[in-house]
C-alpha positions as CSV (number, residue, x, y, z in Angstrom):
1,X,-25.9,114.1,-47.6
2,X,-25.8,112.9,-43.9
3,X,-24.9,109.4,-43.2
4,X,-27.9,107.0,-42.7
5,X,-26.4,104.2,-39.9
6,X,-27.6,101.1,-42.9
7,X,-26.6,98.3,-40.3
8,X,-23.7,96.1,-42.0
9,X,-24.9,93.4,-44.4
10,X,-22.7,90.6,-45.8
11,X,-21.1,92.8,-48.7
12,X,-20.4,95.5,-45.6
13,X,-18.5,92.8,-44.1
14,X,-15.9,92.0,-46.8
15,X,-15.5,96.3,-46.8
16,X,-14.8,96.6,-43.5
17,X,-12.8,93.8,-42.7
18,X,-11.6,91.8,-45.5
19,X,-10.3,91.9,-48.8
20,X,-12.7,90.3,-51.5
21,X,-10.7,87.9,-54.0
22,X,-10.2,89.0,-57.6
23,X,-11.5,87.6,-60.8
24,X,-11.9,83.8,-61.2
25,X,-11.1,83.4,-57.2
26,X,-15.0,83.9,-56.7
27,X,-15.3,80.5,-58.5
28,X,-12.6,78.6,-56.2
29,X,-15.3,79.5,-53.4
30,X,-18.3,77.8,-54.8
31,X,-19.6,75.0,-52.2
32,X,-21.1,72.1,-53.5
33,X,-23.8,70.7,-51.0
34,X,-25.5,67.3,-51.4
35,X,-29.0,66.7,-49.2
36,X,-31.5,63.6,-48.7
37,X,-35.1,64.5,-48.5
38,X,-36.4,63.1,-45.2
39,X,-39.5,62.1,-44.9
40,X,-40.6,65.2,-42.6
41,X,-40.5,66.6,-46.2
42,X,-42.2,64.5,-48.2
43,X,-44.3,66.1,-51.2
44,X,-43.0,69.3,-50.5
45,X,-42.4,71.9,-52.8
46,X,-38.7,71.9,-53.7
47,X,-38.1,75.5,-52.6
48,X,-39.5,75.2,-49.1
49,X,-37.5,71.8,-49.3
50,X,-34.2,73.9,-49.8
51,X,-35.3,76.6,-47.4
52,X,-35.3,73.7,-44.7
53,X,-32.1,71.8,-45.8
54,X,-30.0,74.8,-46.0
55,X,-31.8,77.6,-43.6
56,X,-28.9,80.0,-43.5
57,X,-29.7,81.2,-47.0
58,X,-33.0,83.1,-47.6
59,X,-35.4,81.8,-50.0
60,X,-35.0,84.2,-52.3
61,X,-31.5,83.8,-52.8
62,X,-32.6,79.4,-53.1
63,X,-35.1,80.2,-56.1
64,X,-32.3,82.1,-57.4
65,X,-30.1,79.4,-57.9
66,X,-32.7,77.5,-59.1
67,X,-33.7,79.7,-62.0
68,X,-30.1,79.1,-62.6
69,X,-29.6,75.7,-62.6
70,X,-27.1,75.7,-60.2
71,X,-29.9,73.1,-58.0
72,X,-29.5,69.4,-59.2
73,X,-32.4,67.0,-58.8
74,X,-32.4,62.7,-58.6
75,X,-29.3,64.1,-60.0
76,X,-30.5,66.5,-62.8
77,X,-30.1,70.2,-62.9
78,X,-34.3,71.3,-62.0
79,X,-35.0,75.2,-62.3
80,X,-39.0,74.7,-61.4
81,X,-39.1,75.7,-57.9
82,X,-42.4,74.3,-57.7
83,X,-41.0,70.5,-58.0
84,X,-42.5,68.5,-55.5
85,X,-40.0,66.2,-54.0
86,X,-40.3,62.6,-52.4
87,X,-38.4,61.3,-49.1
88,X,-35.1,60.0,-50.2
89,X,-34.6,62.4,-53.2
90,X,-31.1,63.2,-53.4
91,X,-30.8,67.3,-54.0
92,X,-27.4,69.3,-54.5
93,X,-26.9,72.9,-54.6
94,X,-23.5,74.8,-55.7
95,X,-23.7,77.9,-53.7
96,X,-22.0,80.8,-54.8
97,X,-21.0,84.3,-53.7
98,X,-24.1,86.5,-53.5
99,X,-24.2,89.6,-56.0
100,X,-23.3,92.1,-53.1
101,X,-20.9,90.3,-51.8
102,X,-18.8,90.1,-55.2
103,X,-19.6,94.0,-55.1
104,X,-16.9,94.5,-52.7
105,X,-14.1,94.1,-55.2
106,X,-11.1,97.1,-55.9
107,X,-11.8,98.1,-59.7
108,X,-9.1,101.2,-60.5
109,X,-10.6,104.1,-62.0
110,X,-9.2,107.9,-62.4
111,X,-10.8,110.1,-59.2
112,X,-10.5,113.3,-59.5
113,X,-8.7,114.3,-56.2
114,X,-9.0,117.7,-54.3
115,X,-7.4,116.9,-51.3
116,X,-5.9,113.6,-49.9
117,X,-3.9,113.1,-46.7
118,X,-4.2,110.1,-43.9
119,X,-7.1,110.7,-42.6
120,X,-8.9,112.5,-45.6
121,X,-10.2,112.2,-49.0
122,X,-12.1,114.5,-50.9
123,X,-12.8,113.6,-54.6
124,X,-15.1,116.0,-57.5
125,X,-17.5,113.1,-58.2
126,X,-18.9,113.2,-62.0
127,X,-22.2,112.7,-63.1
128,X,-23.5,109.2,-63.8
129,X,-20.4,107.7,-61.2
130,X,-22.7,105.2,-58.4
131,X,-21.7,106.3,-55.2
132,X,-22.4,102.8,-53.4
133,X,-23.2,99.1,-54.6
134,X,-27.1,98.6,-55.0
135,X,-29.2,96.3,-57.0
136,X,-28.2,97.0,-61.3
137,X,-25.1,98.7,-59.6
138,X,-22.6,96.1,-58.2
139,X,-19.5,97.4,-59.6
140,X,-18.1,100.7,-61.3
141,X,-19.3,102.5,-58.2
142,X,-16.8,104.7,-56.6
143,X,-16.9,102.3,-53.5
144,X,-14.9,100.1,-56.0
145,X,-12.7,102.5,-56.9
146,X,-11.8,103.6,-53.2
147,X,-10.9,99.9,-52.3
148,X,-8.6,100.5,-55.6
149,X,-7.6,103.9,-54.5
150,X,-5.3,103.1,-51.5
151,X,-5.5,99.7,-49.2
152,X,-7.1,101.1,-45.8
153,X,-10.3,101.2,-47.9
154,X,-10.5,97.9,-47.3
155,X,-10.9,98.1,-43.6
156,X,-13.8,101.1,-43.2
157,X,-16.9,100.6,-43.2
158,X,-18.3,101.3,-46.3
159,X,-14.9,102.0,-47.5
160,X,-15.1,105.2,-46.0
161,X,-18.2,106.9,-47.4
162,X,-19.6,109.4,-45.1
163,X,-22.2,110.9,-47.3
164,X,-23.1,110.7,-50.9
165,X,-24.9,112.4,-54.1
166,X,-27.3,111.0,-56.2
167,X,-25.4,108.9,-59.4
168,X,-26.7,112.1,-61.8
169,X,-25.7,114.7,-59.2
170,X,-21.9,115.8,-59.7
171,X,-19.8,117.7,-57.4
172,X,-17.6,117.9,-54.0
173,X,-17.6,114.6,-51.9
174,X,-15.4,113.8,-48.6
175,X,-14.3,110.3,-47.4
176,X,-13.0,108.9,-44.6
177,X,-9.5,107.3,-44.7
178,X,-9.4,106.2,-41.0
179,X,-11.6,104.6,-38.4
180,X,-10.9,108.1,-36.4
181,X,-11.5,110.5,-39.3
182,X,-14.7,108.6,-40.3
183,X,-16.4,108.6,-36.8
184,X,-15.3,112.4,-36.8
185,X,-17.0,113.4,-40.1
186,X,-19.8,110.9,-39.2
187,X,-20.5,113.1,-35.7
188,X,-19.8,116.7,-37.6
189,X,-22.4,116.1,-39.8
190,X,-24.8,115.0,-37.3
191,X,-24.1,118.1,-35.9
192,X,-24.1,120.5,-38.8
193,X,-20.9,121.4,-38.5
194,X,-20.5,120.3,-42.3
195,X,-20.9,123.2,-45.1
196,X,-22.6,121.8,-48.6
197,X,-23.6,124.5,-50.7
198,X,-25.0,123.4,-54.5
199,X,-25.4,124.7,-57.4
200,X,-29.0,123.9,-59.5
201,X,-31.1,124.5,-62.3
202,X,-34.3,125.1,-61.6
203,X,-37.5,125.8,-64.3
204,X,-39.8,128.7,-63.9
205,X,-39.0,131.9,-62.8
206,X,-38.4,132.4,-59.0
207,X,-41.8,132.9,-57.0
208,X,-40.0,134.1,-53.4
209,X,-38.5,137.1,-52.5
210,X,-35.0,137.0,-51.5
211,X,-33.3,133.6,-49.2
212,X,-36.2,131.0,-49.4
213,X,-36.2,128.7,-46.3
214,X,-37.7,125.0,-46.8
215,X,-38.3,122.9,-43.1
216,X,-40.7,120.4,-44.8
217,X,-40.0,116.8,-43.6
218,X,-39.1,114.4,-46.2
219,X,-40.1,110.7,-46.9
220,X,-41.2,107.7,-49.4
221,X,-43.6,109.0,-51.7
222,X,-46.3,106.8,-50.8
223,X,-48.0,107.1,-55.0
224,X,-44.9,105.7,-56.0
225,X,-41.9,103.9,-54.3
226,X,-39.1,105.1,-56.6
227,X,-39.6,108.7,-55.5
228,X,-39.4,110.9,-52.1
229,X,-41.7,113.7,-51.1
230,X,-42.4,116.4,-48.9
231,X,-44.9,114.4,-46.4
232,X,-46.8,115.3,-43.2
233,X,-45.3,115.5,-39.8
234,X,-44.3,112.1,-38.9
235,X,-44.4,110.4,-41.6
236,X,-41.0,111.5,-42.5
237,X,-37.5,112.6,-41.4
238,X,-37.3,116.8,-40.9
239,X,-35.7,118.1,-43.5
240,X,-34.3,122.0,-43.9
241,X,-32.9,123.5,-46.9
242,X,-32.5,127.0,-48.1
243,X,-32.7,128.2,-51.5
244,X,-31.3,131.8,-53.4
245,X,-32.0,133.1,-56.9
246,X,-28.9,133.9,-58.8
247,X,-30.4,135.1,-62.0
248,X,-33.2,133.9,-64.5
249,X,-34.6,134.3,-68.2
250,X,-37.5,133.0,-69.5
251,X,-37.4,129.2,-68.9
252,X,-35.1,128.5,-66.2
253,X,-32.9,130.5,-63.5
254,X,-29.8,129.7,-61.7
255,X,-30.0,128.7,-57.9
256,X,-28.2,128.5,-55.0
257,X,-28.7,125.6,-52.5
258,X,-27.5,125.1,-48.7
259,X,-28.2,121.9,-47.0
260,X,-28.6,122.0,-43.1
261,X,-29.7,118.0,-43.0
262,X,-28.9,115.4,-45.5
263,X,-32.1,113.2,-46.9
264,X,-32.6,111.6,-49.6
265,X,-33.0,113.7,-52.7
266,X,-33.7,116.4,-50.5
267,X,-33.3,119.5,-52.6
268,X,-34.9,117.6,-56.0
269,X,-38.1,117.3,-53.6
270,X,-37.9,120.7,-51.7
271,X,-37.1,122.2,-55.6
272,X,-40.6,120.6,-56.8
273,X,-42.5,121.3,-53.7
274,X,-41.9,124.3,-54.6
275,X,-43.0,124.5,-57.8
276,X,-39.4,124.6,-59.5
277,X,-38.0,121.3,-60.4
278,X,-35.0,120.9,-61.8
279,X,-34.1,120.7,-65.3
280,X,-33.2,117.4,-66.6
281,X,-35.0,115.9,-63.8
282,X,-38.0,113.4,-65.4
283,X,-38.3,111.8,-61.2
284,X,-39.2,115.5,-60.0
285,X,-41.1,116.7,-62.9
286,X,-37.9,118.7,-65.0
287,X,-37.1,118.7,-68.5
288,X,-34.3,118.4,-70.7
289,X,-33.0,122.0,-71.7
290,X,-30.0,123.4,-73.3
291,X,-28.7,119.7,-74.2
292,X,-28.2,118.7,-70.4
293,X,-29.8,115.3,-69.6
294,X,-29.0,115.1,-66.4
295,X,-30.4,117.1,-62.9
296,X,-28.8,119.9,-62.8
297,X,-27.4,120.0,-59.4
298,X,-23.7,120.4,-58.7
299,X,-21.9,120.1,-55.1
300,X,-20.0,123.3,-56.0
301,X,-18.3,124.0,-52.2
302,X,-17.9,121.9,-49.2
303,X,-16.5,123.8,-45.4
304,X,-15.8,121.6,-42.7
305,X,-12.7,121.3,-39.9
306,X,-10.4,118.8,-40.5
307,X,-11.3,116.0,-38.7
308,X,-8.0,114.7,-36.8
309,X,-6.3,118.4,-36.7
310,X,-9.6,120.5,-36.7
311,X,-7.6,123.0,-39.3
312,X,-10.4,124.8,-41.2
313,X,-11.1,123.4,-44.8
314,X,-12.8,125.1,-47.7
315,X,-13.2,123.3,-51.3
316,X,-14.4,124.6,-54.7
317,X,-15.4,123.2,-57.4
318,X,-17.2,124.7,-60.6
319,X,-19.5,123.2,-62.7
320,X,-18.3,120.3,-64.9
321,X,-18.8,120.9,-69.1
322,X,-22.0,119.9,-69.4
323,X,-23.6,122.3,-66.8
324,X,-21.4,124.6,-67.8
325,X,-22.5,124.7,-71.5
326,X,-26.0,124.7,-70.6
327,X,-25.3,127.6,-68.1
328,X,-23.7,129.3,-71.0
329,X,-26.7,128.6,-73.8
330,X,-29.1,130.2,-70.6
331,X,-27.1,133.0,-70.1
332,X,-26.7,132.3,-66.9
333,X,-23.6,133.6,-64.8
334,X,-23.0,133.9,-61.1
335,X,-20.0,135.2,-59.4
336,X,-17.9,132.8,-57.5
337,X,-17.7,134.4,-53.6
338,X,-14.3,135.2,-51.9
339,X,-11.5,132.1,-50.8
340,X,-13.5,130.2,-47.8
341,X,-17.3,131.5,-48.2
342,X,-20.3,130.0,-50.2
343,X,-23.0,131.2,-52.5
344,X,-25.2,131.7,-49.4
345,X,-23.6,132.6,-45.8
């Protein structure tokens, strides 16, 4: 998916220009600080108290210590955040390491590597693998591994990561190695000169004739936060997909999908707006069928230049087991196209 510019926060920071310590080092950098309540703050709940003492920290991240105990009190450990304090009350915090900061740590894992040089990476990400650190996701994701996988990780922004696929979605990814190769990919697919064909799923039997083209803009469902959806004209970003039939029965048929922009769970939502979402997807309204859990949505080929030498790449990748046995126990087959082209050119 195209790059959304997230501005760098304090986890960012460590990625793209530090190395984060390793295991019980995040310990040696706790900070003990000890406060006296002045009198501007007298009878004042102790959060708000905190928030004043110490106002580089959000207050969020204050209650948070609180709740665990890490806030001491006339000298006791106090988790109600509610406590109201007096002038001359003695308050100590030990401040720690935020979650997404520890985030930024190298964890080795096996990546399955289609092509590496200086300047390039391109991995066949499995299903379930966390692309990027987010909140119940601050390690095991393949950032991790990439600050593992070789030590100029640890100087790109966001280790590298130009795009990404949903955890569930498995398939072709490329990442940057280099500050040049990572403002090159970063400006070829702003330009759609990146290739991403997929592979899907889909329930229902196809309703178009022939190439279906979707240009429906895309944004936060407003019903429910968790999801996106195919919204009115400027209340999302534009969004263009295109869609082919490969073959059906009666439950479910085989699809090809081509991206020409990059939101978020763009071809989930243009799949349901369309009346066919994909199996194994509960977010967009699919089922499990033939044992897969999972959306069933590969990256299955990925065309771009190279992006120091401009040398004309194509990658392949078929469908991992799981896909692959539920393609089988649907009957489903599609023909893999010549060296260098995609399911739809």
């Amino acid at each position: 998916m195209a790059l959304e510019q997230d501005s760098l926060n304090e986890a960012d920071s460590i990625s793209a220009g530090g190395v984060a310590p390793e295991g019980d080092a995040w310990d040696e950098q706790a900070e003990q600080r000890r406060h006296e309540v002045p009198a501007g703050l007298h009878g004042w709940r102790l959060d708000r108290a905190l928030a004043t003492l110490v106002p580089e920290f959000s207050r969020s991240y204050l209650q948070q210590l609180l709740a665990e105990g890490e806030v001491l009190w006339r000298d006791r450990p106090c988790t109600k955040a509610s406590t109201k304090v007096s002038a001359g009350d003695a308050v100590q915090l030990t401040l720690r390491p935020t979650p997404q900061a520890r985030a930024f740590v190298a964890e080795p894992m096996a990546l399955d590597v289609v092509f590496e040089d200086e300047h390039l990476l391109v991995i066949d990400k499995p299903a379930g693998l966390v692309v990027h650190p987010a909140a119940g996701h601050w390690g095991g994701t393949l950032l991790n591994g990439l600050l593992a996988h070789h030590a100029g990780a640890a100087a790109l922004p966001r280790a590298g990561i130009v795009h990404r696929l949903d955890k569930d979605t498995s398939g072709l990814m490329m990442v940057a190695k280099s500050r040049q190769a990572m403002q090159a990919l970063v400006n070829a697919i702003a330009a759609r000169e990146v290739g991403r064909q997929y592979l899907a799923i889909a329930h229902g039997a196809w309703r178009h004739q022939g190439l279906r083209s979707v240009r429906e803009p895309i944004g936060r469902d407003p019903r429910n936060r968790l999801r996106m959806a195919v919204v009115g004209e400027g209340a999302g970003k534009p969004a263009h997909s295109d869609f082919l039939s490969l073959g059906a029965n009666g439950e479910a048929m085989l699809v090809a999908c081509k991206l020409h922009t990059g939101r978020t769970h763009q071809i989930r939502v243009h799949m349901a707006w369309l009346g066919h979402p994909l199996v194994g997807d509960a977010l967009y309204g699919g089922r499990p069928l033939w044992g897969l859990q999972r959306q069933a949505l590969h990256a299955i080929s990925l065309r771009l230049s190279h992006p120091v030498s401009g040398a004309p790449l194509a990658f392949w990748r078929d469908p991992p087991a799981d896909l692959a046995a539920a393609l089988a126990a649907g009957g489903l087959r599609y023909n893999p196209p010549p060296a260098g082209q995609g399911l739809i050119d």
